[in-house]
N, C-alpha and C positions, 0 to 999 in steps of 0.2 A: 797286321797290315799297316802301311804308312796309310796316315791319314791326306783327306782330301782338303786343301787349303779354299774357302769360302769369302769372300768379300762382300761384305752388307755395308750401304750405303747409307741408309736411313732407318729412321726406325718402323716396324711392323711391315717391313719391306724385306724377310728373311726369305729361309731356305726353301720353304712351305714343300709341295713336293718332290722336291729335292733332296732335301734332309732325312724327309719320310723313307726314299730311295736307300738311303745312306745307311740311315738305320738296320731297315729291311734287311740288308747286305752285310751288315756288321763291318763296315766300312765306317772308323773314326773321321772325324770333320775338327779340323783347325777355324773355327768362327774368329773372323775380325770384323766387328762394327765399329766403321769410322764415324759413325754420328756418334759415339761412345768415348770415342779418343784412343779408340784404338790404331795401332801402328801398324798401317801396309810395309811389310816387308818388299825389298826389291830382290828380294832372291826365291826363287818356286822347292830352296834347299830343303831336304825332308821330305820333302812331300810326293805322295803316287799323282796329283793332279791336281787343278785351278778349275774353281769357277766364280764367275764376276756374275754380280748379281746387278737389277735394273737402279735406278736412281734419278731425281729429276734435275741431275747436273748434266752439263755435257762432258763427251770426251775432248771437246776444244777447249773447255776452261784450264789453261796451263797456267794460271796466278793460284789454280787449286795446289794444295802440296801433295794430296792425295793423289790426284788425278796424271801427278807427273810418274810418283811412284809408282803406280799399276801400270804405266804405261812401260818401264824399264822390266818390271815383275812380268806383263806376260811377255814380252819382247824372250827374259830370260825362258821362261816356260816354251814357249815355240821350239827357240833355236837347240831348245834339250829335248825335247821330242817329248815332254811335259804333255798330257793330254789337259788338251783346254777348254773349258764349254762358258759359253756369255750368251744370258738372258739379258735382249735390248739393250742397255748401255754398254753392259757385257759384251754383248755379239756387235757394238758399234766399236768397242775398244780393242775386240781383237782385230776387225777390218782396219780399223786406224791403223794399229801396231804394223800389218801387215802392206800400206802401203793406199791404203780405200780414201777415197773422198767422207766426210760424214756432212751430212747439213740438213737442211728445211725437209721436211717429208715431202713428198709431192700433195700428199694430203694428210695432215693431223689423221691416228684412231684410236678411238678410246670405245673400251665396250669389246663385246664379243662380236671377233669377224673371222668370215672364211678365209682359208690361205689354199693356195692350189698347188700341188706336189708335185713337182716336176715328173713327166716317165719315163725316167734314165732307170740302171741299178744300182746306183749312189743313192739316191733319193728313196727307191723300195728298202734299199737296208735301212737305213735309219729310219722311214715312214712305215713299213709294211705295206698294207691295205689300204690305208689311210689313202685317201684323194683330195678329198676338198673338207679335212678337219677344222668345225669352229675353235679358235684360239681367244685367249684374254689379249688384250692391247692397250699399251697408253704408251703412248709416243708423238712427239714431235718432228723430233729429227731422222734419219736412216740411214745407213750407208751404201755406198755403193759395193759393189762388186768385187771384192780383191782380186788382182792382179795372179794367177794362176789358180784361183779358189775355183772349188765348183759347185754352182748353184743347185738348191735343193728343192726349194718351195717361194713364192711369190703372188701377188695380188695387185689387182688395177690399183692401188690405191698407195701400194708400195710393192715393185717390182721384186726387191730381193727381200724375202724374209728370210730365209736359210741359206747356207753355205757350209762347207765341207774343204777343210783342209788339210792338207799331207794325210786325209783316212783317218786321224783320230783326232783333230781339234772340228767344233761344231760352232758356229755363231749364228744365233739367231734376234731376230727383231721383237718377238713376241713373249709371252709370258707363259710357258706350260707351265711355270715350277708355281703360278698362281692357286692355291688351296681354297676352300671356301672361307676361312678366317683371314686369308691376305686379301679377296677383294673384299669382304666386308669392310675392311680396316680402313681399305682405299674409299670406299662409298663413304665412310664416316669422317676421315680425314679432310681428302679431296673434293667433295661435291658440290664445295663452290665451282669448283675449276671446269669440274665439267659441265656445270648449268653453263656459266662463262661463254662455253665452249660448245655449246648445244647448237649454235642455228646450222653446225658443218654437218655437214647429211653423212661423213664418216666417226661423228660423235653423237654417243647414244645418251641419251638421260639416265641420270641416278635411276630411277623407277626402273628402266628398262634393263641397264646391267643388272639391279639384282633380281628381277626375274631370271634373269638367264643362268644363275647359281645354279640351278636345278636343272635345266635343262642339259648345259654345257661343263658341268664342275667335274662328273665324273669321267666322261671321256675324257677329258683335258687329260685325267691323272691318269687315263690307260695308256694315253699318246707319250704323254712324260715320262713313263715309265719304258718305254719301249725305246724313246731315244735316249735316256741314258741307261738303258741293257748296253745299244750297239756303241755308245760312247764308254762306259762302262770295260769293256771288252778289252780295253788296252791298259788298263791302270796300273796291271801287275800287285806284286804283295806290297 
C-alpha cells in the first residue's frame, strides 16, 4: 500500500493515535518532522493520503517557509481528491487552504472538553454514537467554517470543531490523535503556559488535565479510531 504522508511540527507532538491507527492497518507512514529539518514536500505525489499534525505556530505566519509549503501541499492534495485529515492546526490549514477565516478563538481551551455532534448523517458516520464526546484541546485560534464544508461537531466555546469536506477530507480543532505519552509530554513541556493561562474558566490546570488521562484517554482512542475507520475508507492501495 502507498504510504500515508504525516507532518509533525514540533517535537513529542507526533502521530500518537494516529500512527497506532496506521500501524494497526499495515498502512506505511511517510513521517516529516520540520522541527528536525525536515522538508515539507509541496506535492501529496506518492502518497494514498495527508495528515497535518497540531503545532503552536499559526497557519497565518507566512514569513514561516514551512507554513507556505503545506499550504501549496494540501491545496495539491484537495484539488487531487487526496484524502486529508488535520488535527487543530491541521484542521485550521485545511479550512485556510479552502477559503475559512482562521483567528482568536472565541475562547482559548486547553484540557479536556466536551464537543457536541452535530445530528445530521454526516456527523453519525464519522461520530457513530458518539454525542457529547470529551476531546484533548490546546488551542488559541480556530477557524471558521469553510465555504461549502459541512459542519460536524461544535461547542459554546468554539462553534466549529469538525467539518467534512467533498466526503473524505476531515478537519478538525481538537486533538483525538492525543495518546497518554503526548499529553504527558505537553504537561511536562507546556505547564507554564497553561498555569499562565489558568485564570480562563476554558483552561484547566496541569493537576486537573492529568487527572483526566484516565478518565478520558481511552475513549479519546475509541473515538480516534472510529474517525479514521470512516476517513480511512477512501485511501485506496
Amino acid at each position: 500500500m502507498r504510504p500515508v504522508l504525516v507532518i509533525e511540527h514540533t517535537e513529542g507532538d507526533g502521530p500518537g493515535h494516529f500512527g497506532e491507527w496506521l500501524t494497526a492497518r499495515g498502512r506505511p507512514m511517510t513521517l516529516v518532522r520540520v522541527h528536525a529539518g525536515d522538508a515539507v514536500p509541496a506535492s501529496i505525489d506518492g502518497h494514498a493520503g495527508l495528515c497535518v499534525l497540531g503545532g503552536p505556530m499559526s497557519v497565518n505566519d507566512g514569513h514561516l517557509a514551512h507554513i507556505r509549503t503545506e499550504h501549496a501541499l494540501v491545496r495539491d492534495a484537495l484539488d487531487r481528491g487526496v484524502p486529508s485529515i488535520g488535527h487543530c492546526l491541521g484542521g485550521q490549514l485545511i479550512a485556510k487552504v479552502l477559503g475559512a477565516r482562521i483567528g482568536e478563538s472565541p475562547a482559548p481551551e486547553i484540557g479536556w472538553h466536551a464537543i457536541e455532534v452535530a445530528g445530521t448523517p454526516a456527523a453519525r458516520r464519522w461520530f457513530g454514537d458518539a454525542r457529547a464526546p470529551v476531546v484533548m484541546q490546546w488551542h488559541y485560534e480556530a477557524f471558521a467554517l469553510p465555504e461549502g464544508a459541512t459542519p460536524l461537531a461544535g461547542n459554546a466555546s468554539c462553534p466549529w470543531q469538525a467539518f467534512e469536506w467533498a466526503g473524505i477530507h476531515l478537519g478538525m480543532q481538537f486533538h483525538p490523535e492525543a495518546d497518554r505519552t503526548k499529553v504527558e509530554f505537553w504537561l511536562a513541556k507546556d505547564r507554564q503556559e497553561a498555569l499562565a493561562s489558568g485564570h480562563r474558566p476554558t483552561v484547566q490546570s496541569p493537576a486537573r488535565i492529568a487527572e483526566g488521562i484516565d478518565a478520558h484517554v481511552a475513549a479519546m482512542r475509541t473515538l480516534a479510531h472510529r474517525l479514521y475507520d470512516v476517513w480511512g475508507a477512501a485511501l485506496g492501495d
